[in-house]
TORLUMKOL-736531 format. One record per residue (C-alpha): x, y, z; residue in three letters. Coordinates in steps of 0.1 Angstrom, whole numbers. Each point is the difference from the previous one (the first is absolute). Layout:
BEGIN
+-------+-------+-------+-----+
:     u :     v :     w :   r :
+-------+-------+-------+-----+
:     X :     Y :     Z : ALA :
...
+-------+-------+-------+-----+
//
This chain:
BEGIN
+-------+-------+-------+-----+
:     u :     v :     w :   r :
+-------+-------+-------+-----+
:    36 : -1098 :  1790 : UNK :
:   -14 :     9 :    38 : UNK :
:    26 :    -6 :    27 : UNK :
:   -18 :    -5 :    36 : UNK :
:    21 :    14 :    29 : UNK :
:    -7 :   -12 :    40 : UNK :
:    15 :    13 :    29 : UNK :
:     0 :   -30 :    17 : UNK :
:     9 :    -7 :    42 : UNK :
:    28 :   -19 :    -7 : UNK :
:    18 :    31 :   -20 : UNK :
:   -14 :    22 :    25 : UNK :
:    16 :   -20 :    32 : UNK :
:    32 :    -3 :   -21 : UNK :
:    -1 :    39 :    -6 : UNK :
:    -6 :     8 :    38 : UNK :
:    33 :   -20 :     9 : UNK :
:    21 :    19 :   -25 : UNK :
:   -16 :    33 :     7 : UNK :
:   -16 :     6 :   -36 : UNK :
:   -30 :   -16 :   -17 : UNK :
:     7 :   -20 :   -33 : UNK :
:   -29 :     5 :   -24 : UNK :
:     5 :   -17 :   -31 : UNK :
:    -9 :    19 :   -32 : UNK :
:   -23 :   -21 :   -17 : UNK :
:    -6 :   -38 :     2 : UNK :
:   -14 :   -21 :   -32 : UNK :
:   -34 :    -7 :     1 : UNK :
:     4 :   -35 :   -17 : UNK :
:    12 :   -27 :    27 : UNK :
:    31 :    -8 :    -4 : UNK :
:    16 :    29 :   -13 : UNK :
:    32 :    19 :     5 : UNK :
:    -4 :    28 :    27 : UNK :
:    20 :    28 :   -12 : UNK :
:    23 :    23 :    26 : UNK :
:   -10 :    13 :    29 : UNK :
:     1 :    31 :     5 : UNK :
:    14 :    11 :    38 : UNK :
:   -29 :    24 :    18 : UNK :
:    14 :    18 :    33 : UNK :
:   -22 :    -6 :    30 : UNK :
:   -16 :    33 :    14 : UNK :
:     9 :     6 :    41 : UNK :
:   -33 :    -2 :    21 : UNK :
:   -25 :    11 :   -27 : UNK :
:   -34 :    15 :    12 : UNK :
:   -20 :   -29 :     3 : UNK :
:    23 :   -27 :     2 : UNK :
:   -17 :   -35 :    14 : UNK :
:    -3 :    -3 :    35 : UNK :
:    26 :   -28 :    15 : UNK :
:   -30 :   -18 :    12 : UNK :
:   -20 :     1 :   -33 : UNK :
:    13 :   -35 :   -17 : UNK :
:   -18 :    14 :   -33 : UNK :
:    15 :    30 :   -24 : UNK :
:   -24 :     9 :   -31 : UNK :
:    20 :    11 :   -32 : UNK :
:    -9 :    36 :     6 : UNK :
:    18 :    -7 :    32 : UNK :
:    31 :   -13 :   -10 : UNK :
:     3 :    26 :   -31 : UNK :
:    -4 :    27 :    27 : UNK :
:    29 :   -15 :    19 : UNK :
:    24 :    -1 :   -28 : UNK :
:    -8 :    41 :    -9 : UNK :
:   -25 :   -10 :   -25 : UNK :
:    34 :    -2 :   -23 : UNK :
:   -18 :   -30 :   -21 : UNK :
:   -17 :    30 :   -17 : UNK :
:    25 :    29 :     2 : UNK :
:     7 :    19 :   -37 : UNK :
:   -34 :    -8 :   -11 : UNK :
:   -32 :    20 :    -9 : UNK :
:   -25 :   -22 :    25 : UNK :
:   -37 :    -2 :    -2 : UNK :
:   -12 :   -22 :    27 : UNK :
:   -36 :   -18 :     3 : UNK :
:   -10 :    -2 :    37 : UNK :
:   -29 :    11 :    25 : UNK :
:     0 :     5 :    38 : UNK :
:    14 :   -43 :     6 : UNK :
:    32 :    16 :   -18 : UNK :
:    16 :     4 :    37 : UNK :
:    30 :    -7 :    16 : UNK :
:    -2 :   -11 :    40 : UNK :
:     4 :    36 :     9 : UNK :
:   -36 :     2 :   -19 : UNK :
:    11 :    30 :   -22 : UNK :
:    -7 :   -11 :   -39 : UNK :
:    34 :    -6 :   -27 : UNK :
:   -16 :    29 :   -17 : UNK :
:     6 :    24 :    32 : UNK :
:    33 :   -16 :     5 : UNK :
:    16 :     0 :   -32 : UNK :
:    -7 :    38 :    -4 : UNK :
:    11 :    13 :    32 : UNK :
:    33 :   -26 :    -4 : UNK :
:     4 :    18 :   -35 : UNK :
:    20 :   -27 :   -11 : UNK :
:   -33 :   -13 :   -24 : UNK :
:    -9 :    22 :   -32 : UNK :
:   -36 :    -8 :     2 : UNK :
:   -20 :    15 :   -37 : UNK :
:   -33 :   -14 :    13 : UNK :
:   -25 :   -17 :    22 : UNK :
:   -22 :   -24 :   -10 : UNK :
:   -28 :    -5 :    18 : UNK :
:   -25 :   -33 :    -4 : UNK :
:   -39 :    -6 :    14 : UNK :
:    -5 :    19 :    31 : UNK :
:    34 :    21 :    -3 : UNK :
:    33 :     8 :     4 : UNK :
:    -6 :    17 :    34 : UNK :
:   -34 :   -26 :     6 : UNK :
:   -27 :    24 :     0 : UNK :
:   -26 :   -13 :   -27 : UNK :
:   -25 :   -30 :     5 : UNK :
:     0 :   -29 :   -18 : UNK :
:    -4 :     3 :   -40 : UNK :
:    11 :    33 :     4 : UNK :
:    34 :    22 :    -3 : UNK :
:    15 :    34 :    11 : UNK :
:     4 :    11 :   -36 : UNK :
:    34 :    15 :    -8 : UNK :
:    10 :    34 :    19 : UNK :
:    30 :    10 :    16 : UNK :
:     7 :   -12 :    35 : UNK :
:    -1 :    26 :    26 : UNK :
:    27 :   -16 :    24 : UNK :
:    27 :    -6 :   -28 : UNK :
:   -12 :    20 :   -29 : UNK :
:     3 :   -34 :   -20 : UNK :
:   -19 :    -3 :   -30 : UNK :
:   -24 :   -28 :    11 : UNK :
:   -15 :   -16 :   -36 : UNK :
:   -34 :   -24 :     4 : UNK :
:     5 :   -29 :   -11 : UNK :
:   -25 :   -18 :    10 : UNK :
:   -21 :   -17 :   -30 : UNK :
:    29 :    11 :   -21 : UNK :
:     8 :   -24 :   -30 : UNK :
:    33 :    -7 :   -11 : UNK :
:    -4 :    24 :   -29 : UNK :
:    -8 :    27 :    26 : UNK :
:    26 :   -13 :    25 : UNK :
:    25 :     5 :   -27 : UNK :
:    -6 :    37 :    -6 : UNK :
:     2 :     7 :    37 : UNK :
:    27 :   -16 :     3 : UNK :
:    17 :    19 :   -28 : UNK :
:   -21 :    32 :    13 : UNK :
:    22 :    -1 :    26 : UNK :
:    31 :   -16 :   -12 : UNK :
:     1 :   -31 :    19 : UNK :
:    31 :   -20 :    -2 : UNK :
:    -3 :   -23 :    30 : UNK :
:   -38 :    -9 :    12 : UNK :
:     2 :   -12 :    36 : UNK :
:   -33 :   -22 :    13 : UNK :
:    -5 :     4 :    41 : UNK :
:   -33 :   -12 :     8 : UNK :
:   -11 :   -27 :    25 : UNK :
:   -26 :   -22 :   -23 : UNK :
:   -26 :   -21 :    20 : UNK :
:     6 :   -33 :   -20 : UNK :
:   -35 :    -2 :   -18 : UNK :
:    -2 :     2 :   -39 : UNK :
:   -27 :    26 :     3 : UNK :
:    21 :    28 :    23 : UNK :
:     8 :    20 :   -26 : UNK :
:    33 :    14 :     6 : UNK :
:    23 :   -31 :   -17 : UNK :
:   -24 :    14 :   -34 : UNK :
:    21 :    29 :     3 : UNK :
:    32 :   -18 :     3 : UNK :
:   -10 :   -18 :   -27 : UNK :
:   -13 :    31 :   -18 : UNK :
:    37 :    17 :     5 : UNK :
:    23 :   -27 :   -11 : UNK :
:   -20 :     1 :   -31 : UNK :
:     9 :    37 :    -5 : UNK :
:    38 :    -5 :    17 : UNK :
:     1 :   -25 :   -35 : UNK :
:   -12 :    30 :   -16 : UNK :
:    20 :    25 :    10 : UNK :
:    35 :   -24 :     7 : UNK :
:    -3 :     9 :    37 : UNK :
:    13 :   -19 :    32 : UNK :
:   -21 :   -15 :    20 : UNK :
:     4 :    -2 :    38 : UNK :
:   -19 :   -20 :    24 : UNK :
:     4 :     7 :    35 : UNK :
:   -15 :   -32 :    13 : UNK :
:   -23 :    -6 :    34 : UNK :
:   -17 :   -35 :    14 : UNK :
:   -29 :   -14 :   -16 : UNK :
:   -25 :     7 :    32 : UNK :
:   -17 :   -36 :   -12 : UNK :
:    34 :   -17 :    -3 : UNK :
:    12 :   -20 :   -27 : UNK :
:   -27 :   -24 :    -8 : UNK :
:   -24 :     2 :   -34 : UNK :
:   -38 :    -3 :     6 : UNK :
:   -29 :     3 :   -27 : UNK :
:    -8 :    -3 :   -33 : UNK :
:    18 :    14 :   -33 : UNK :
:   -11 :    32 :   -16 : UNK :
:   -11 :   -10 :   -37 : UNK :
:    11 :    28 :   -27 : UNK :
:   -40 :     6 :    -7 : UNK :
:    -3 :    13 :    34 : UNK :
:    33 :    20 :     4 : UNK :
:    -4 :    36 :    15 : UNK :
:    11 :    30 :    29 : UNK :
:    -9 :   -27 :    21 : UNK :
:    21 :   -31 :   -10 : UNK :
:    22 :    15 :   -40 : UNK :
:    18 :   -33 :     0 : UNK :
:    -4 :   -38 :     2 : UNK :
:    12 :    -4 :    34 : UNK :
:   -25 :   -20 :    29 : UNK :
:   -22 :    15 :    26 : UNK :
:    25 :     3 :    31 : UNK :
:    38 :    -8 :   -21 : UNK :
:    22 :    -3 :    34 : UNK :
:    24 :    25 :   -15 : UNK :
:    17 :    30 :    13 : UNK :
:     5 :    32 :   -26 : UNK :
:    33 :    -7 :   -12 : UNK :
:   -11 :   -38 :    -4 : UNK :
:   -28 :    13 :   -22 : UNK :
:    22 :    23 :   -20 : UNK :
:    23 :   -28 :    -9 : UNK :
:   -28 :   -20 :   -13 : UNK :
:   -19 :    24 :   -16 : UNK :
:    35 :    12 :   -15 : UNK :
:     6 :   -39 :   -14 : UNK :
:   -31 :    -8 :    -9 : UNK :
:   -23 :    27 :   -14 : UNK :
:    18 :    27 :    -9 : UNK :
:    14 :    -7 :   -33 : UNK :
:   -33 :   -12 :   -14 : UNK :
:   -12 :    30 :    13 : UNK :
:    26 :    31 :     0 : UNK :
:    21 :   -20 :   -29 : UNK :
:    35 :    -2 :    23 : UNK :
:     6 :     1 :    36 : UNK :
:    12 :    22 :    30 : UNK :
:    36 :    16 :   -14 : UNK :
:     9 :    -7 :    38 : UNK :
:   -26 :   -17 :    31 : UNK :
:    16 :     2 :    29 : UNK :
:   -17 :   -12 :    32 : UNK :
:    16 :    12 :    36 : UNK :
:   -12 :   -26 :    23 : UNK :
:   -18 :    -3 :    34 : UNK :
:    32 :   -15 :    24 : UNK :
:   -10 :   -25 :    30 : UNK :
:   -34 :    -8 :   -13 : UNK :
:   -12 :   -36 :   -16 : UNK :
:   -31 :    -7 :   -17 : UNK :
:   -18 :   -22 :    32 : UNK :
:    10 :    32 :    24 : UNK :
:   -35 :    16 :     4 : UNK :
:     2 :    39 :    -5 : UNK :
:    -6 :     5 :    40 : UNK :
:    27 :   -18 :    11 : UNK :
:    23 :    27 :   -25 : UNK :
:     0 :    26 :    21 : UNK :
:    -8 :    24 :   -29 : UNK :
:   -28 :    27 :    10 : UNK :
:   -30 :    -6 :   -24 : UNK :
:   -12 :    33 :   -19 : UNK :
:   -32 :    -1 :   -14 : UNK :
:     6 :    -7 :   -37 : UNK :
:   -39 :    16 :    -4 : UNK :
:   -22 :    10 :    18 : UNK :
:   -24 :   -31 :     5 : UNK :
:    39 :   -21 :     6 : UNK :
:     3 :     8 :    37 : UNK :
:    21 :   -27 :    18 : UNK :
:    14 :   -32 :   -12 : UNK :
:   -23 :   -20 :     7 : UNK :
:   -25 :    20 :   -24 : UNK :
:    24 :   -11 :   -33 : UNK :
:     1 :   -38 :    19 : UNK :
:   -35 :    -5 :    -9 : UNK :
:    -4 :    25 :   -33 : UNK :
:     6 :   -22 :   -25 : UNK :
:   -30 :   -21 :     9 : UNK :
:   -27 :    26 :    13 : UNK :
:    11 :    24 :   -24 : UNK :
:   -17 :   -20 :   -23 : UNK :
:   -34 :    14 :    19 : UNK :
:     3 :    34 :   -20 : UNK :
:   -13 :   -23 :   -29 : UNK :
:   -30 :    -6 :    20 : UNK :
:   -31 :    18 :    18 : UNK :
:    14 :    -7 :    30 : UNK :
:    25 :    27 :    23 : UNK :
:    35 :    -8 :    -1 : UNK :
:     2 :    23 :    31 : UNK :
:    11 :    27 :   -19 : UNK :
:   -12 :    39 :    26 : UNK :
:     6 :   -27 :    31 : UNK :
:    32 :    -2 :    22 : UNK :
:     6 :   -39 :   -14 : UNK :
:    -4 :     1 :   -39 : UNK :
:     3 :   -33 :   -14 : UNK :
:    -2 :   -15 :    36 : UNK :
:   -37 :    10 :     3 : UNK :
:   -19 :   -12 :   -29 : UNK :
:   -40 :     1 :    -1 : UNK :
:   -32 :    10 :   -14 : UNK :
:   -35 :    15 :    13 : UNK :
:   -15 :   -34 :    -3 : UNK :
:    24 :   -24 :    12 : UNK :
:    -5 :   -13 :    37 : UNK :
:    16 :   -25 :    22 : UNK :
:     1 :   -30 :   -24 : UNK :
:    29 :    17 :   -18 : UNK :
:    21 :    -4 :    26 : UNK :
:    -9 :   -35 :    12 : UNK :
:     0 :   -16 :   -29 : UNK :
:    38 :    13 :    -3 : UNK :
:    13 :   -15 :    32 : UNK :
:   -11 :   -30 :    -5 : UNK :
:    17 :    -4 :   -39 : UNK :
:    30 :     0 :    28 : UNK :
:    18 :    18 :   -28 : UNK :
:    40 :    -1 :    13 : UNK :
:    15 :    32 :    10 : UNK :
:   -30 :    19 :     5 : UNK :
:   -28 :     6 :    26 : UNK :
:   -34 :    19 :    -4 : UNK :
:   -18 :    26 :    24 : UNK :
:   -36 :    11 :    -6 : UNK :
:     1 :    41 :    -4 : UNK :
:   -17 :    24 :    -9 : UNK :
:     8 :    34 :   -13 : UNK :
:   -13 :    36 :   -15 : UNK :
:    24 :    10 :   -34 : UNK :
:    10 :    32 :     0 : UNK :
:     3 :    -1 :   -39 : UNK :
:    -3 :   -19 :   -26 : UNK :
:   -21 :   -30 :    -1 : UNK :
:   -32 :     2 :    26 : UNK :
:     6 :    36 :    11 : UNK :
:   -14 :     6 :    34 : UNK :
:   -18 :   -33 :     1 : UNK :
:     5 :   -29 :    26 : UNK :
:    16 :   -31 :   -19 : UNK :
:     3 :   -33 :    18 : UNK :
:    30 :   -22 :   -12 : UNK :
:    32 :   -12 :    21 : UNK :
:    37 :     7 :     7 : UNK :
:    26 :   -18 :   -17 : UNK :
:    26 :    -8 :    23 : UNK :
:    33 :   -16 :    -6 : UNK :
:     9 :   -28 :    23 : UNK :
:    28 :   -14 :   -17 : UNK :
:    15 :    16 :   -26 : UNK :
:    23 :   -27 :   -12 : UNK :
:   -30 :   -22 :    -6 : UNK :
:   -23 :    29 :   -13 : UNK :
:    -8 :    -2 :   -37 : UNK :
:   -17 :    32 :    -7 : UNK :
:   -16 :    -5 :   -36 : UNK :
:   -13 :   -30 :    10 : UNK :
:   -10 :    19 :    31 : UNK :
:   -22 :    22 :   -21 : UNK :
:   -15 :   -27 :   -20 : UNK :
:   -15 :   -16 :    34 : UNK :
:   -16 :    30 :     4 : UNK :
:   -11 :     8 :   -33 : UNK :
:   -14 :   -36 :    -6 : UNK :
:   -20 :     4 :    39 : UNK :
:   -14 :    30 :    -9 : UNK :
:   -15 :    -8 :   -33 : UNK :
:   -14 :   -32 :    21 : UNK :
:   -17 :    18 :    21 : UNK :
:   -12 :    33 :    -8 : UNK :
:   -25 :     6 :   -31 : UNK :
:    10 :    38 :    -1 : UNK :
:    37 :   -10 :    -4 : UNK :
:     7 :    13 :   -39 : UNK :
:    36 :     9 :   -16 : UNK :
:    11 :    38 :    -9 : UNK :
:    -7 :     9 :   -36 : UNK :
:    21 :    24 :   -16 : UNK :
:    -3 :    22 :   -25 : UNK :
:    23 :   -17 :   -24 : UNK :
:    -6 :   -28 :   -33 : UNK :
:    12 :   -27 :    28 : UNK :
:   -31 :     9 :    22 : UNK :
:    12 :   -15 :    35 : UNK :
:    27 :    14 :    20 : UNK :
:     6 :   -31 :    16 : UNK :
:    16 :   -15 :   -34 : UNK :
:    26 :    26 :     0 : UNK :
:    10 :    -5 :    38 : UNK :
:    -1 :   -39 :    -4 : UNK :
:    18 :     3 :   -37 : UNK :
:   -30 :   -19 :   -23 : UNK :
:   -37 :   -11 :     5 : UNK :
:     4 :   -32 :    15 : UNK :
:     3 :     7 :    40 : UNK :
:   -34 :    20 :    -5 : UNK :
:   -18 :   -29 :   -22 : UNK :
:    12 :   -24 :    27 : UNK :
:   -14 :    18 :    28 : UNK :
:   -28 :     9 :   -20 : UNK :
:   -11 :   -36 :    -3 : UNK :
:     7 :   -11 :    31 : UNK :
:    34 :   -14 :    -6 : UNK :
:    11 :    -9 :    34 : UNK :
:    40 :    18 :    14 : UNK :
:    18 :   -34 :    -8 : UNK :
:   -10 :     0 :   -36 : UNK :
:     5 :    38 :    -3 : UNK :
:    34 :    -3 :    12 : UNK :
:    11 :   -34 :   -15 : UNK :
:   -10 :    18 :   -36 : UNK :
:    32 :    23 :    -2 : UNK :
:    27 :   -25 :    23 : UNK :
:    12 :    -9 :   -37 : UNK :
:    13 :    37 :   -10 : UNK :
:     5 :    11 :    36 : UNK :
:    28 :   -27 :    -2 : UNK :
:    11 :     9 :   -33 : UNK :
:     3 :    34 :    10 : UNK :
:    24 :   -12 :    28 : UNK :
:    21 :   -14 :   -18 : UNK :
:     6 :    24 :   -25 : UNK :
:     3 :    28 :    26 : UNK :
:    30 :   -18 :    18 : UNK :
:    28 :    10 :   -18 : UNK :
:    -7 :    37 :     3 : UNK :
:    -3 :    -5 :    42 : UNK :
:    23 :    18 :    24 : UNK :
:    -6 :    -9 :    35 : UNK :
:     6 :   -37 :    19 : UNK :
:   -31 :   -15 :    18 : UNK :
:   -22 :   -32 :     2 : UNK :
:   -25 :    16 :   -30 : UNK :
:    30 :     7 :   -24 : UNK :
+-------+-------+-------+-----+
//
């Protein structure tokens, strides 16, 4: 049976006023049920890193830091993170825990780009020992669960702890690993921690529903485009929903240490949380705003920006002109507003070679819809520029774009001139199913829950 475990801000307000934190050993995953003891954690004095008084918003790394990390105390630790696994002092968990020597970490496990962020996108810093800790840092990026598992028993993992800051789109790859190493937890009977952080998007779902024919790295799971969850959300639901079909049992023990003092509707720079780059083409906040939508571009012949300052912000091709742009602001899409740009990439796409396209801008980010946001622009571009073609990978399901949008429809739509409306209105159905079923495994309060 999994038991779920949250370190909620009620217990931690009530723990504050008695001078020790009260973190409950395991909660039932199935509503309703019995919560078992709790077991009494002494607060640590003045950590490192403890939140600034006039930072409303603690992450879960955060608040574990300021109770000594004791949540994980007498076990062998291997810990999933890269360079967003930070406390407000901006030193990672990893660095902490080892100097604090109260954490036995067995291993690092480092997903796409890297524990310590050095690799580009679809790439890794392969396993090797790291220089600053002399941690064994294992790659698991790409890993399956079967391979997960032996690292994990490679290193003799009893607790895996997750401590990365996701960007809220089904195709950012690092909730694949999450996913990827609860299977193996199943596997191996570890504990799984989740120290939690805000969804940078919020708590509203966007976009279509991945179908099982078009499951990959980029989107393993039925889940839609942009699912308004944070990490520990998603581990509760993927822990209820797919993991016994799929690892045949669930986690021995999930336990989620929430974000305090932040609701779903609180956008992620009113926080007060510094954003590190969760890779390298993730610069600022407002990069992971629009990414669900124009990340859908690297399914196209067009630049997602990527070897610019503003990836996903600048999008464009050698052949588009002004009309791009126009036709755009005057959809009046909500939330959004359009600038005519040009830019040289760097790398990738168009190499040295002038593209014109626009600027996405972000006007109103409670109104902004970014999936749909990226269909507008899909559905102009294909209007108006004969060049305009989709990516074609090297793979039986030829089109990259089917894997980012989850099947073939978005592209057949665009392709035959289906106009937004009708693109969006065709997955409104399982976008609210998906809703509803996601509910019971929410957290956080907020208008979208």
């Amino acid at each position: 049976m999994s038991h779920q475990t949250h370190l909620n801000r009620r217990q931690l307000l009530r723990a504050a006023g008695a001078g020790a934190l009260v973190l409950p050993a395991s909660v039932a995953a199935t509503a309703g049920a019995a919560t078992p003891a709790a077991t009494p954690v002494t607060a640590a004095a003045n950590p490192a890193g403890a939140p600034y008084p006039n930072r409303p918003v603690a992450t879960g790394a955060q608040r574990a830091a300021a109770d000594g990390w004791r949540a994980l105390a007498g076990q062998k630790v291997g810990i999933i993170t890269n360079p967003t696994g930070v406390l407000t002092n901006l030193r990672t968990i990893v660095d902490e825990m080892h100097e604090a020597g109260t954490v036995d970490i067995v291993g690092v496990f480092g997903p796409e780009h890297g524990f310590r962020g050095t690799a580009q996108a679809g790439d890794s810093e392969g396993t090797h020992t790291d220089p600053r800790t002399g941690l064994t840092v294992y790659d698991a990026y790409g890993a399956n669960a079967a391979k997960m598992e032996q690292l994990f028993r490679a290193a003799g993992v009893e607790t895996v702890v997750f401590d990365i800051q996701d960007a809220g789109a089904r195709f950012y790859t690092y909730i694949w690993t999450m996913y990827t190493a609860m299977r193996a937890a199943v596997a191996t009977g570890a504990r799984f921690v989740v120290l939690d952080r805000p969804n940078p998007l919020g708590g509203k779902a966007y976009g279509p529903m991945m179908t099982t024919a078009y499951t990959s790295g980029v989107g393993a799971k039925e889940i839609v485009q942009a699912h308004g969850m944070t990490v520990g959300e998603l581990a509760r639901y993927f822990d209820g929903e797919f993991l016994t079909a799929d690892a045949g049992g669930r986690v021995s023990e999930l336990s989620v240490v929430e974000v305090s003092g932040w609701r779903r509707d609180v956008p992620y720079a009113e926080t007060g949380l510094p954003w590190v780059m969760p890779s390298p083409n993730m610069p600022t906040a407002d990069t992971a705003l629009v990414y669900p939508g124009t990340g859908m571009f690297e399914g196209t012949n067009l630049s997602e920006g990527r070897g610019t300052t503003r990836p996903f912000e600048l999008v464009g091709a050698p052949y588009v002109d002004h009309r791009w742009a126009e036709r755009l602001a005057a959809r009046s899409i909500p939330g959004v507003a359009f600038r005519e740009a040009y830019f040289t990439p760097t790398f990738s796409k168009h190499l040295n070679t002038v593209c014109g396209g626009v600027q996405v801008s972000v006007t109103d980010p409670a109104r902004f819809d970014p999936v749909r946001t990226g269909v507008e622009m899909l559905v102009a571009a294909k209007a108006l520029y004969k060049d305009f073609a989709w990516r074609v990978d090297n793979d039986p399901r030829p089109y990259w774009i089917d894997k980012l949008s989850g099947s073939t429809r978005l592209r057949e739509q665009v392709t035959a001139g289906a106009g937004a409306d009708e693109v969006v209105g065709a997955w409104q159905a399982e976008l609210r199913d998906f809703d509803r079923r996601r509910r019971q495994y929410l957290i956080y309060r907020g208008p979208a829950a």
